[in-house]
C-alpha positions as CSV (number, residue, x, y, z in Angstrom):
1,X,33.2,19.6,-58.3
2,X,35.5,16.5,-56.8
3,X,37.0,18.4,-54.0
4,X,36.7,16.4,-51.0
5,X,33.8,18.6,-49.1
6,X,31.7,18.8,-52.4
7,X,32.1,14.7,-52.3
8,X,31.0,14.5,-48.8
9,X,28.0,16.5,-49.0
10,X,27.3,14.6,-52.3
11,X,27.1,11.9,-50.2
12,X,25.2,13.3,-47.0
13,X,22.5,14.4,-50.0
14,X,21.8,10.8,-50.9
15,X,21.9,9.3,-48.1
16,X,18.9,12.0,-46.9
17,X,17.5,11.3,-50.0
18,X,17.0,7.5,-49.8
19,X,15.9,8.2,-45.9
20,X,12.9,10.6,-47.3
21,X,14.4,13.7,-45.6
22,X,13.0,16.8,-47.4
23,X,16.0,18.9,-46.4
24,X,19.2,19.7,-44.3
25,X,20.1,21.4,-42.1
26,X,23.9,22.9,-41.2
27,X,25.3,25.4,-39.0
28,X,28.8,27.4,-39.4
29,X,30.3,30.7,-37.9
30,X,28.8,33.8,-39.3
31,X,32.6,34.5,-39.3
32,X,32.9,32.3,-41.2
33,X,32.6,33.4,-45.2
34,X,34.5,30.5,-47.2
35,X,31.7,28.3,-45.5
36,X,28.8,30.7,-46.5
37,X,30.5,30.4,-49.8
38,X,30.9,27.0,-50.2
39,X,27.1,25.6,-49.1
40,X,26.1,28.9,-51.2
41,X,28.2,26.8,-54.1
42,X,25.7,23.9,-53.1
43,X,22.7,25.6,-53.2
44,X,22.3,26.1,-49.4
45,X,20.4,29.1,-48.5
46,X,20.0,31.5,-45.3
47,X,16.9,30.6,-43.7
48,X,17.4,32.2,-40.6
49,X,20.2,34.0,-38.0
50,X,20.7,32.7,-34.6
51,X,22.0,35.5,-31.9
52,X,23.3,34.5,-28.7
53,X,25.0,36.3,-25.8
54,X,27.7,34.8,-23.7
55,X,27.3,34.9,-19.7
C-alpha cells in the first residue's frame, strides 16, 4: 500500500511507536464510509459511537 494516506499513517504509527503510545486514536463522519474503509484497511476498529444533538 504506497498511496499517500497509507504512507502517512505508516508514519503517524512509528512515530507512536517510538513515543511508547499503546494505541490511536481517530475520528471521521459516520457519513463517511471510504474512511470507515480505509482505517478498516489498516486494522482500525470501532470501539465506540459518539451521538450528539445540535442546539
Amino acid at each position: 500500500m504506497d498511496e499517500p494516506g497509507f504512507l502517512a499513517l505508516a508514519e503517524v504509527e512509528r512515530i507512536a511507536a517510538e513515543q511508547s503510545c499503546s494505541q490511536i486514536e481517530l475520528d471521521y463522519w459516520c457519513e463517511n464510509e471510504d474512511a470507515a474503509i480505509f482505517y478498516k484497511k489498516l486494522g482500525f476498529a470501532v470501539a465506540r459511537e459518539v451521538t450528539w444533538k445540535p442546539l
